[in-house]
SEDOTI-170882 format. One line per field, with one value per residue (C-alpha): residue number from 1; residue in one letter; y, z, x. Coordinates in steps of 0.001 Angstrom, whole numbers, plus 500000, padded with zeros to 6 digits. Layout:
# residues N
resi [NUM/...] $
resn [A/...] $
yy [Y/...] $
zz [Z/...] $
xx [X/...] $
***
This chain:
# residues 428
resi [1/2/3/4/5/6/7/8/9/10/11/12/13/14/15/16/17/18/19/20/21/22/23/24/25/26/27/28/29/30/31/32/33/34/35/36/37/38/39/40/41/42/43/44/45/46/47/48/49/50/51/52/53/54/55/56/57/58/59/60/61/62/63/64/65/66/67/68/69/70/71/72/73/74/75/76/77/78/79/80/81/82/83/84/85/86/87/88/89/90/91/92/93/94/95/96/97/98/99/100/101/102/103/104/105/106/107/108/109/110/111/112/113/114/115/116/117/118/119/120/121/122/123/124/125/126/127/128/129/130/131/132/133/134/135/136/137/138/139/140/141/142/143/144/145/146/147/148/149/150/151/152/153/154/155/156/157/158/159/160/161/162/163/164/165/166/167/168/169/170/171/172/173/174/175/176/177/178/179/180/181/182/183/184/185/186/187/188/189/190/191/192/193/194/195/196/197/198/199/200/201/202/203/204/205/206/207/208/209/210/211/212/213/214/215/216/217/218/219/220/221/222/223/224/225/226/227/228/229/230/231/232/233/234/235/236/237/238/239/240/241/242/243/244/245/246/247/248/249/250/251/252/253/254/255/256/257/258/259/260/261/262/263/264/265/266/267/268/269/270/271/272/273/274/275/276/277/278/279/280/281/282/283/284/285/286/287/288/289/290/291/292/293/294/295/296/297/298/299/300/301/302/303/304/305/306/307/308/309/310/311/312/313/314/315/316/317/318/319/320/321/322/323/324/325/326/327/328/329/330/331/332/333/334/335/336/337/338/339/340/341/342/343/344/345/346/347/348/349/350/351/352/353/354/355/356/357/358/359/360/361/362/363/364/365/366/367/368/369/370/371/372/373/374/375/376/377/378/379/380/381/382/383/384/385/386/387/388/389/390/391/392/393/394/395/396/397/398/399/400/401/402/403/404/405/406/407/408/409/410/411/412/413/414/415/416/417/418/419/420/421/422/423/424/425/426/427/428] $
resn [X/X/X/X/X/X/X/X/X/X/X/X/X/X/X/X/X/X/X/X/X/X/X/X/X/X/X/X/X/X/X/X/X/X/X/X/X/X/X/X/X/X/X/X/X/X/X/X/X/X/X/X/X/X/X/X/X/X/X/X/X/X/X/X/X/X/X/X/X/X/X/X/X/X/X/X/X/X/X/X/X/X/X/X/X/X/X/X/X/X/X/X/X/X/X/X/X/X/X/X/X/X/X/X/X/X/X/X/X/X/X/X/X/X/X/X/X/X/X/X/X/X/X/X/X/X/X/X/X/X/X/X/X/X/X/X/X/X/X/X/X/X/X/X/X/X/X/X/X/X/X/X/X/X/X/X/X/X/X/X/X/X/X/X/X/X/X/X/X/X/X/X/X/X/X/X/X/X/X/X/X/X/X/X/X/X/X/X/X/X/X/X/X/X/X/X/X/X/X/X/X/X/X/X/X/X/X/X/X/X/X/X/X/X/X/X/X/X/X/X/X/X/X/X/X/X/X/X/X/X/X/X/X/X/X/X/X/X/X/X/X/X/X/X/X/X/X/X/X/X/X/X/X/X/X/X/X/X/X/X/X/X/X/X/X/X/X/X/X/X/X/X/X/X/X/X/X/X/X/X/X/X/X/X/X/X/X/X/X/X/X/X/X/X/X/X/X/X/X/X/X/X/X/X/X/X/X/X/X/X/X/X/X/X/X/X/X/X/X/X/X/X/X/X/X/X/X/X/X/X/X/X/X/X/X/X/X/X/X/X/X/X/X/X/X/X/X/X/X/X/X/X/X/X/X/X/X/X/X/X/X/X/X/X/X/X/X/X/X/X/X/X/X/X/X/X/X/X/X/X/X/X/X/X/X/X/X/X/X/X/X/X/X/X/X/X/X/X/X/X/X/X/X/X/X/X/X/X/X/X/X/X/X/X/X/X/X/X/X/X/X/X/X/X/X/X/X/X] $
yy [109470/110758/111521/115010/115371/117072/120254/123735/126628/129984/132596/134438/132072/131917/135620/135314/132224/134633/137454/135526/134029/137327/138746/140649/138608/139832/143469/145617/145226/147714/148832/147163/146805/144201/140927/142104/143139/139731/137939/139493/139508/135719/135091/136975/135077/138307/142112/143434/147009/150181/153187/155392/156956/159584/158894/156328/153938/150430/148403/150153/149979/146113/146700/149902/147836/144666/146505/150207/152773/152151/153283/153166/153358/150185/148261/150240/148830/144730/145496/147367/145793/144999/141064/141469/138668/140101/140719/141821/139539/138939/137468/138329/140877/143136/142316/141101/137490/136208/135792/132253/131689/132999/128855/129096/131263/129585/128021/131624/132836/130230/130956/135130/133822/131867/134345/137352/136102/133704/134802/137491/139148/142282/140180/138707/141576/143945/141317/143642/146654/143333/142298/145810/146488/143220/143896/147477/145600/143072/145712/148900/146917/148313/150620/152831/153152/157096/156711/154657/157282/160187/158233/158499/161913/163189/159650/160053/158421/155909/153193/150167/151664/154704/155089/153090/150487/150228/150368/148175/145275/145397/144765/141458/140472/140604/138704/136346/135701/137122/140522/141488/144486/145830/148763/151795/155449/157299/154964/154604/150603/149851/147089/144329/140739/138500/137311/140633/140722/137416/134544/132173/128966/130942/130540/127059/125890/125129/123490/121972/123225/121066/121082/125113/125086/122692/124826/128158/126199/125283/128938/130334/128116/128985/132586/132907/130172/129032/129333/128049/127037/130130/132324/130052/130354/134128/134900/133776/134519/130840/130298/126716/125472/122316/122217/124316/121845/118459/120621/120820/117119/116187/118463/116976/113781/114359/116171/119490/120944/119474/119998/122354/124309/127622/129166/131103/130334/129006/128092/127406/127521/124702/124902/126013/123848/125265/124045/125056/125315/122692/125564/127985/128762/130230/133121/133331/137543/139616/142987/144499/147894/148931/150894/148159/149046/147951/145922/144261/140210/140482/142578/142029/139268/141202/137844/137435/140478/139969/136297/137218/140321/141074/143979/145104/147075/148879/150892/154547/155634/155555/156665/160245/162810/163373/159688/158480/156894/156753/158453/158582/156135/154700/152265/149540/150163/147331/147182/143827/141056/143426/145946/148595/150861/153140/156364/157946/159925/161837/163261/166945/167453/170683/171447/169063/167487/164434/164436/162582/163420/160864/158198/155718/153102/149720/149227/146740/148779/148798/151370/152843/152097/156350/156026/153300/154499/158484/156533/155089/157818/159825/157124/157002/161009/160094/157149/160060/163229/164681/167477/167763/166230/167436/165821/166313/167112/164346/160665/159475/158676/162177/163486/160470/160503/164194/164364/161734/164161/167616/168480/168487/170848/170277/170823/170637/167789/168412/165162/166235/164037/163161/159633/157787/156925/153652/151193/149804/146569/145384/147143/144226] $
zz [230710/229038/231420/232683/232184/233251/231496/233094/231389/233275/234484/231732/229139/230747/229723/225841/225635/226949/224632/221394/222032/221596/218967/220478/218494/215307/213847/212815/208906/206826/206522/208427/206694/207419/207194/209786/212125/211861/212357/215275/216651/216173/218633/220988/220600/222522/222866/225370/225972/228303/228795/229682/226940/227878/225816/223361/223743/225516/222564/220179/222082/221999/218343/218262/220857/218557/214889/215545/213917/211724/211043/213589/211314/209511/212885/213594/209523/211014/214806/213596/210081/209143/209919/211735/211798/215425/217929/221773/224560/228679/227604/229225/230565/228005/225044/221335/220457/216499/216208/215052/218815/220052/220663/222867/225298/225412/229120/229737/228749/230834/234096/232999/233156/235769/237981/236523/235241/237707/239886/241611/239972/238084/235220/235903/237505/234635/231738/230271/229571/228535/225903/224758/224352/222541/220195/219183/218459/215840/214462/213896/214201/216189/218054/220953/224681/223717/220446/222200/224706/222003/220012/222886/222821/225758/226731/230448/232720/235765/235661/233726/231510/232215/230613/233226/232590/228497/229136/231621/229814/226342/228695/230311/226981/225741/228545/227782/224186/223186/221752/220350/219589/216207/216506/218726/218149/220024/222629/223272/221829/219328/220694/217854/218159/217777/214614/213129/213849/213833/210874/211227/211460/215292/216093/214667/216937/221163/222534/225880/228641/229293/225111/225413/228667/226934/224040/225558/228125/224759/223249/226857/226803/222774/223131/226825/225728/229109/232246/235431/236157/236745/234244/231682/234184/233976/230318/230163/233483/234054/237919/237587/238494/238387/234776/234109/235628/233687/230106/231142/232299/228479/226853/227968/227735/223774/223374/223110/226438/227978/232020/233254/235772/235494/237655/240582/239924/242899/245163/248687/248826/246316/242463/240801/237728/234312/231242/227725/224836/221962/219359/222381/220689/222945/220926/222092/222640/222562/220896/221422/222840/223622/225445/227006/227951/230994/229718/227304/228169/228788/231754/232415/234991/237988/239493/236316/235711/238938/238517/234827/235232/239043/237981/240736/238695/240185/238406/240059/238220/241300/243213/244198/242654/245875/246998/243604/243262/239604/237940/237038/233790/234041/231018/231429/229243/227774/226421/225230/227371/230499/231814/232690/233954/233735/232235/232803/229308/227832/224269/224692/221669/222082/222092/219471/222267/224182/227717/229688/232694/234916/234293/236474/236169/237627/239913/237047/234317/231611/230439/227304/228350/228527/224254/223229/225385/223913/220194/221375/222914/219544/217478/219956/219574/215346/215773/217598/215097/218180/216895/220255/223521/227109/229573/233163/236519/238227/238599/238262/234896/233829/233351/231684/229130/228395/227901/224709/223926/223584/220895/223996/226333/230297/232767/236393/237449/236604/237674/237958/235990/237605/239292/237109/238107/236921/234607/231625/232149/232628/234069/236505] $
xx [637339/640386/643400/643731/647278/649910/650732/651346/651411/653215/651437/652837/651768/648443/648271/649356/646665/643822/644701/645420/642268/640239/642711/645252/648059/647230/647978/645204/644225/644970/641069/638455/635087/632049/634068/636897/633978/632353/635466/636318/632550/632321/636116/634039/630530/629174/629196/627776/625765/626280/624505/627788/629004/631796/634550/632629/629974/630735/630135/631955/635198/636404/636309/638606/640885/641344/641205/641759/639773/636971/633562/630893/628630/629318/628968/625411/624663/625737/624274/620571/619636/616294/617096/620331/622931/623058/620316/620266/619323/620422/623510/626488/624049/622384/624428/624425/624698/624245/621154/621155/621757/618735/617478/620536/619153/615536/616286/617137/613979/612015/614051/613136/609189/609193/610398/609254/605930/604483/601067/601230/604062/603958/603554/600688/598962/599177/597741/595784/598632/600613/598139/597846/601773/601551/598900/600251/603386/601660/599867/602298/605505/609124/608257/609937/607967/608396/606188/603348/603554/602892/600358/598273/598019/595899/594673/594563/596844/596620/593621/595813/598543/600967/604649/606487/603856/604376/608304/607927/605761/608763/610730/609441/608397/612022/613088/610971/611835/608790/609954/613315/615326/614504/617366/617872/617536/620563/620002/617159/615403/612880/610667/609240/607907/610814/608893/609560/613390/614619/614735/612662/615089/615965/612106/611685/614158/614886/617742/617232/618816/621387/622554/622549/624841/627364/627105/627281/630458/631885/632103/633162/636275/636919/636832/639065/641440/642361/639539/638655/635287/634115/635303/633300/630537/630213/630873/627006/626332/625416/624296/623902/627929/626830/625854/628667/631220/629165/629581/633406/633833/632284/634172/637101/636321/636011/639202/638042/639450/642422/643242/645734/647307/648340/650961/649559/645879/645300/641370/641636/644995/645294/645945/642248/641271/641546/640820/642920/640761/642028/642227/643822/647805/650620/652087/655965/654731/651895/652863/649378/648701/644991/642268/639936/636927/635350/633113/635522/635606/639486/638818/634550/634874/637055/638411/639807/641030/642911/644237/645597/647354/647388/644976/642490/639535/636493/634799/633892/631190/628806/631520/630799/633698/635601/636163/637061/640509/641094/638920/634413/635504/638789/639811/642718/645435/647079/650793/652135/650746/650432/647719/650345/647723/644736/643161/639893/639150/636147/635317/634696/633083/631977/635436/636997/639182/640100/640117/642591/641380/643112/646105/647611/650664/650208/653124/655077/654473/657576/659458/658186/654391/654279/655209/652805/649733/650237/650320/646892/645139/646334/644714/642133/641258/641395/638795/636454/637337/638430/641515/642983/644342/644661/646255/645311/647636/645777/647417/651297/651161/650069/653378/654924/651993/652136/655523/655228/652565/653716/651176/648945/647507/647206/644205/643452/641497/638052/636121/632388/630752/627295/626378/624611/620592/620710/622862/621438/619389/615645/613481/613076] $
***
């Protein structure tokens, strides 16, 4: 076994590593087109999915924060292709992955059956709607639950199908492996055999469990730069810390991870373990500025979030209006190497205009944060053909903001957004 060593990087440091490491050292290109988006697609190895979409849709955001504006649509044309070099699957939760990875994921899949679709499970009970679904999908190809539904016509309901039922049966077969995502309309997804949708090297292919955890470990470590244990852990949502700590142990031992201790990471009382990544670099600064949001892997683990900027982040979304703190869909705002602080926005298009209906400092936040955060909600407003801003009354940073804004109108606070039902994920 190789020595663990001795270095320790600042808390500070620590910081820079993480960022650099999902591409907050380097500027935004002068145009971004397919090849940016790749690039910066494959640092993350996942980008993961969310049904709220008040300002912009979840996915499209780490994007805008690493590469500033650019075309949806050409990330739609990479995401929802015909054979897409991406694909959805239970990654880090419901997000994409390349699709060369899918064999990654095949341990997933079995753990997704053999809870889901043992005896006596909804599963098993409901064969017959399954084996329907799955026919309808080898004969007519994607498909949404919605166009099933309407094919139907005046079929009656009840007996052994119904529309929770069809939903219901894509979605256990995509957690099995089984189906895939051929695409979404709006939102809502197109349902095909992963035949259909994926090549056909992806299918040929399954990497045992323990050669997908090292893997999956391997591109954890890569894309944070420097983690504990169990920020690798949760970037794939891995349960098994066991596995997790064996695929660090061999990493090190072949020089791709080195030991280290990072200044005020501490378990127990006692230093935690981390691990730097062999490729990780420590920029002497980070002169980033962003909108992250929540869902973005700087920020998507909270313990994380806390231990590498001293940032405590809830999201409020099923808070109801009155008891919120911060806001229905606050987004960290980052500023150099720092989260400074926080602003809820939304896109009233309707009205051509971006909402800031919230903004908070973080108690260390550095003079001329109010400057570079009014430059990014103006790009921000640009990226969403929004013509406007308003700035609300509601949060200390208000003031600050608006005054680098004075192009901008004011509002009262106006938080009524509803609680969401449900978030997006399986049915199960």
């Amino acid at each position: 076994m190789k020595s663990s060593g001795s270095r320790t990087l600042s808390a500070a440091e620590a910081r820079r590593v993480a960022l650099a490491a999902q591409g907050f050292a380097r500027p935004h290109p002068a145009a971004t087109g397919t090849r940016q988006l790749n690039d910066a697609l494959r640092r993350m190895a996942t980008l993961q999915i969310d049904s709220v979409n008040v300002f912009a849709r979840s996915h499209y955001m780490p994007l805008f924060s690493r590469l500033g504006e650019y075309d949806t649509a050409t990330l739609d044309a990479l995401l929802f292709a015909r054979r897409p070099p991406w694909v959805e699957y239970w990654a880090h939760v419901a997000a994409f992955i390349r699709s060369a990875d899918w064999p990654l994921f095949a341990f997933r899949m079995d753990d997704m059956r053999a809870k889901y679709g043992a005896d006596d499970t909804w599963f098993a009970r409901h064969r017959e709607t399954v084996d329907w679904v799955r026919a309808e999908l080898a004969e007519r190809g994607p498909l949404r639950p919605a166009e099933i539904e309407r094919d139907l016509g005046d079929r009656p309901r009840g007996g052994w199908w119904g529309w929770d039922d069809v939903k219901r049966a894509m979605e256990y077969l995509w957690m099995f492996g089984e189906v895939a995502i051929a695409g979404r309309r709006g939102f809502e997804r197109r349902y095909a055999l992963a035949r259909d949708v994926l090549p056909a090297d992806a299918l040929a292919v399954r990497v045992p469990r323990d050669e997908a955890v090292r893997e999956l470990v391997r591109r954890a470590a890569r894309a944070y730069g420097v983690a504990t244990a169990s920020d690798v852990a949760d970037y794939w949502r891995i349960r098994d810390r066991r596995a997790v700590t064996a695929a660090l142990e061999d990493l090190t031992d072949a020089g791709e991870l080195t030991r280290v201790t990072v200044e005020g990471w501490t378990s127990a009382g006692r230093p935690a373990p981390a691990w730097l990544h062999r490729d990780a670099i420590v920029p002497r600064r980070i002169d980033a500025a962003a909108l992250l949001t929540p869902f973005d892997p700087v920020v998507w683990f909270r313990d994380r979030a806390e231990r590498l900027f001293s940032f405590e982040y809830r999201i409020e979304i099923y808070t109801p209006g009155p008891q919120r703190r911060y806001g229905y869909y606050s987004l960290p705002l980052l500023v150099g190497d720092r989260i400074v602080g926080r602003a809820d926005l939304k896109a009233d298009r309707a009205a051509g205009t971006l909402l800031v209906q919230s903004a908070w400092w973080e108690p260390d936040a550095p003079a001329g944060a109010a400057e570079r955060v009014a430059a990014e909600l103006r790009r921000a407003a640009r990226w969403q053909g929004l013509e406007r801003i308003s700035v609300s009354r509601w949060g200390d940073a208000v003031d600050g903001i608006a005054a680098e804004l004075p192009e901008a109108a004011r509002h009262d606070r106006a938080d009524v957004e509803p609680v969401p039902l449900a978030p997006d994920e399986p049915t199960a």
